[in-house]
DRENZA-626411 format. One record per residue (C-alpha): x negated, y negated, z negated; chain; residue in three letters; residue number from 1. Coordinates in steps of 0.2 Angstrom, whole numbers. Layout:
N
<u X	v Y	w Z	chain A	resn Ala	resi NUM>
...
This chain:
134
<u 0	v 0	w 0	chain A	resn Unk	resi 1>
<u -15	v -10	w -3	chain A	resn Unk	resi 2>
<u -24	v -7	w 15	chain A	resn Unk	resi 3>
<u -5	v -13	w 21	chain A	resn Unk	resi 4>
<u -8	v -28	w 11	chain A	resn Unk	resi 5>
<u -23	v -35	w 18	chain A	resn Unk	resi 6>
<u -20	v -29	w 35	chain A	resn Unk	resi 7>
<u -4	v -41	w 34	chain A	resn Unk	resi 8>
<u -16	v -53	w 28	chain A	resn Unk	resi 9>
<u -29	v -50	w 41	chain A	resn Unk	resi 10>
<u -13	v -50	w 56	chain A	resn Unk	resi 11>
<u -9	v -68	w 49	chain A	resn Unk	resi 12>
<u -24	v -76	w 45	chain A	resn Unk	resi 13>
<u -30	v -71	w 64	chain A	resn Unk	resi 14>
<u -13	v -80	w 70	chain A	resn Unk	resi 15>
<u -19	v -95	w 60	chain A	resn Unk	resi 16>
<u -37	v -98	w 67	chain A	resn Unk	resi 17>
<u -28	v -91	w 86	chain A	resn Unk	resi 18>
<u -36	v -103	w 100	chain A	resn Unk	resi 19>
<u -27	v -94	w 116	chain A	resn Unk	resi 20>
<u -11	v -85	w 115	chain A	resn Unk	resi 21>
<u -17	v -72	w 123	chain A	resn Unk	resi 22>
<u -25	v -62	w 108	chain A	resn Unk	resi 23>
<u -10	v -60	w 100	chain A	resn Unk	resi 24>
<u -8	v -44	w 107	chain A	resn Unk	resi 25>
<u -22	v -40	w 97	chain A	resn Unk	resi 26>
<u -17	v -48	w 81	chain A	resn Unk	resi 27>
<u -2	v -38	w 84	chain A	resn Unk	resi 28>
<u -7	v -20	w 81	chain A	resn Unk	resi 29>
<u -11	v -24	w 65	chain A	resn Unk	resi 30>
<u 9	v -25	w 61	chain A	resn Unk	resi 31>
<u 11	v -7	w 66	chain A	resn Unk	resi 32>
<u -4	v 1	w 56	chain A	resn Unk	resi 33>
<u 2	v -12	w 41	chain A	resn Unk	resi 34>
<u 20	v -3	w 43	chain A	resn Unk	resi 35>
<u 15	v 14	w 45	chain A	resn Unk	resi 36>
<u 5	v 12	w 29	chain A	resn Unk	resi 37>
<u 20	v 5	w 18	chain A	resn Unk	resi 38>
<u 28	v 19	w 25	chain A	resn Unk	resi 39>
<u 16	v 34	w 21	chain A	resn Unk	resi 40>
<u 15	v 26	w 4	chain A	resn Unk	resi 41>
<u 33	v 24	w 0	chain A	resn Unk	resi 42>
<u 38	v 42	w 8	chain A	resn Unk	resi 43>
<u 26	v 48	w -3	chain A	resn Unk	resi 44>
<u 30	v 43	w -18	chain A	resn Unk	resi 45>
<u 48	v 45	w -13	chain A	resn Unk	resi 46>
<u 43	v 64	w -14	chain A	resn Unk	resi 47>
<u 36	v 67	w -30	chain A	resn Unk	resi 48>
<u 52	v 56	w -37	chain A	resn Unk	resi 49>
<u 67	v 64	w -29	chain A	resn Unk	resi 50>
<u 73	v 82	w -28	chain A	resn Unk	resi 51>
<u 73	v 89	w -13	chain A	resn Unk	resi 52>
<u 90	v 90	w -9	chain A	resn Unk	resi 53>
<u 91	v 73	w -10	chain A	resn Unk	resi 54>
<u 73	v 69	w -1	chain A	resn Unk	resi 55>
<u 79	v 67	w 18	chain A	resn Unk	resi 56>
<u 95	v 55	w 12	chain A	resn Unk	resi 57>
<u 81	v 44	w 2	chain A	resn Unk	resi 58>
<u 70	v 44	w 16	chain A	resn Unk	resi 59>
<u 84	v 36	w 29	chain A	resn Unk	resi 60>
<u 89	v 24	w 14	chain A	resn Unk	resi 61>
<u 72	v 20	w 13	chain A	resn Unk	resi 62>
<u 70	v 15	w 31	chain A	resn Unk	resi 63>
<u 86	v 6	w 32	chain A	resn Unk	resi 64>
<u 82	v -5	w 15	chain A	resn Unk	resi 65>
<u 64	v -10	w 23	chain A	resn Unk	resi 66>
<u 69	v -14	w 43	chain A	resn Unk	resi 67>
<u 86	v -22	w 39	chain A	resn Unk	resi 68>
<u 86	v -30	w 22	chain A	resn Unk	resi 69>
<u 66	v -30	w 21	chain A	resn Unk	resi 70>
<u 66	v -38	w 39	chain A	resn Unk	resi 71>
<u 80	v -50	w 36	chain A	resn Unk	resi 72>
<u 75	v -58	w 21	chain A	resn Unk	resi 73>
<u 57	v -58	w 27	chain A	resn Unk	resi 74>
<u 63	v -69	w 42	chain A	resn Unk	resi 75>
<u 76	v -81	w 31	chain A	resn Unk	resi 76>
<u 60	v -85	w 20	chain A	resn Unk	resi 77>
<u 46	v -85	w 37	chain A	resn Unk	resi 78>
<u 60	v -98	w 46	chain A	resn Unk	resi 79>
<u 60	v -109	w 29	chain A	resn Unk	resi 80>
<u 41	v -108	w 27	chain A	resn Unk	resi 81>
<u 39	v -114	w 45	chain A	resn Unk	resi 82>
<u 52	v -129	w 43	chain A	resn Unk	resi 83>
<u 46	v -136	w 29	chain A	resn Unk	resi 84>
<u 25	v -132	w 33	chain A	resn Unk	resi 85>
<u 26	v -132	w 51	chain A	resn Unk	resi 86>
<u 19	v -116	w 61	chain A	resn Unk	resi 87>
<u 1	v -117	w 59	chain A	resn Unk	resi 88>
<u 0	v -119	w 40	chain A	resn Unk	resi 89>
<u 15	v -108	w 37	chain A	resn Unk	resi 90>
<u 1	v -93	w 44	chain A	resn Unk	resi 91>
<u -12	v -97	w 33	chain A	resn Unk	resi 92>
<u 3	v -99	w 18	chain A	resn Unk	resi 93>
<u 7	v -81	w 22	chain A	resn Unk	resi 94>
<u -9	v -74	w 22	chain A	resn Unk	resi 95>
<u -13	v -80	w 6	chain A	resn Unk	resi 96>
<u 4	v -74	w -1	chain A	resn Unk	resi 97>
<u -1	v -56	w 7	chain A	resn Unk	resi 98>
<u -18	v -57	w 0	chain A	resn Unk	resi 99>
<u -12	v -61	w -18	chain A	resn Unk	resi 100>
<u 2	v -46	w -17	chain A	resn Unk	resi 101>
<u -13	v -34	w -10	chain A	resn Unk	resi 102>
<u -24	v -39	w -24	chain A	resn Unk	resi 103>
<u -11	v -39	w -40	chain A	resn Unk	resi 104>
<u -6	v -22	w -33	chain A	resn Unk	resi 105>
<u -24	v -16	w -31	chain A	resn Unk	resi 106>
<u -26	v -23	w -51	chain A	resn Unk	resi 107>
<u -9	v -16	w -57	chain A	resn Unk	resi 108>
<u -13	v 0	w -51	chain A	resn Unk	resi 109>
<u -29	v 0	w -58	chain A	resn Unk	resi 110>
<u -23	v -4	w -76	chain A	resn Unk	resi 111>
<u -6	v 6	w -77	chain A	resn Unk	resi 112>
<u -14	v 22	w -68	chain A	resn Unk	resi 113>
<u -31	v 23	w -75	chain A	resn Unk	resi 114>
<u -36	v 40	w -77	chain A	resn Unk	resi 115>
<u -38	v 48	w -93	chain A	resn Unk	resi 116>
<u -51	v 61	w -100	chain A	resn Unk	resi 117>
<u -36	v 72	w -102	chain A	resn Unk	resi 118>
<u -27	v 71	w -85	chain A	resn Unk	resi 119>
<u -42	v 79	w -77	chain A	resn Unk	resi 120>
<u -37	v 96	w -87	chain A	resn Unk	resi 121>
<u -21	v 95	w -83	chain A	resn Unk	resi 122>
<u -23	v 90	w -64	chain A	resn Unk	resi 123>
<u -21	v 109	w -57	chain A	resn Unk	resi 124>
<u -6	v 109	w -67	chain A	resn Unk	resi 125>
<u 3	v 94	w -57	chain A	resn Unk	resi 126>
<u -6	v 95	w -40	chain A	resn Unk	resi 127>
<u 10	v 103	w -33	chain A	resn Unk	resi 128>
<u 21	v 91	w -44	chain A	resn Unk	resi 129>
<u 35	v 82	w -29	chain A	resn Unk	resi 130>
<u 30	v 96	w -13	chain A	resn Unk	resi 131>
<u 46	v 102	w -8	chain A	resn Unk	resi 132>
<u 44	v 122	w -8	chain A	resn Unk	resi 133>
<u 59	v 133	w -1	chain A	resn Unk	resi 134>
């Protein structure tokens, strides 16, 4: 979730400094890898928190919340960004606010999951904790 951070970061940071239009074809790739990461992550941890009957329906759920409601608000709040700052600033604006999400993600994580002496016992124990076994 992280690496989808900063490549968001990275995707809007390139459309600030942008001289020619032409290389945001470039710039654009990095929306898909960025997605597909968010995704990978979420389905993931969707799987070692649902039961499996219920894993599929989640999933779809999932998708609809992040391309319609994720999308939607994303562009209400992009639209008001770029009428109040203007177009160019409103790039660099969200590149910061992608690369401060990445990084107090990064430091959550870090301080809610940090591994204990113990876990590394226990590991073999949960390894197959959430996989879906028929």
């Amino acid at each position: 979730m992280v690496a989808g951070f900063f490549c968001f970061s990275a995707k809007f940071l390139g459309l600030y400094l942008l001289q020619s239009p032409v290389y945001a074809l470039v710039l654009e790739t990095l929306d898909s890898v960025a997605t597909g990461l968010f995704m990978a992550v979420a389905s993931m941890r969707l799987t070692a928190l649902v039961p499996c009957e219920a894993l599929a329906s989640m999933r779809g759920l999932l998708g609809t919340v992040y391309m319609g409601l994720g999308k939607l608000s994303g562009a209400g709040v992009g639209t008001a960004v770029v009428q109040t700052y203007g177009t160019r600033a409103s790039w660099a604006i969200m590149a910061a606010a992608a690369l401060t999400a990445g990084t107090l993600v990064a430091v959550v994580s870090c301080v809610v999951r940090r591994p204990h002496r113990d876990d590394a016992v226990h590991a073999s124990d949960n390894s197959l904790r959430g996989v879906c076994v028929q």
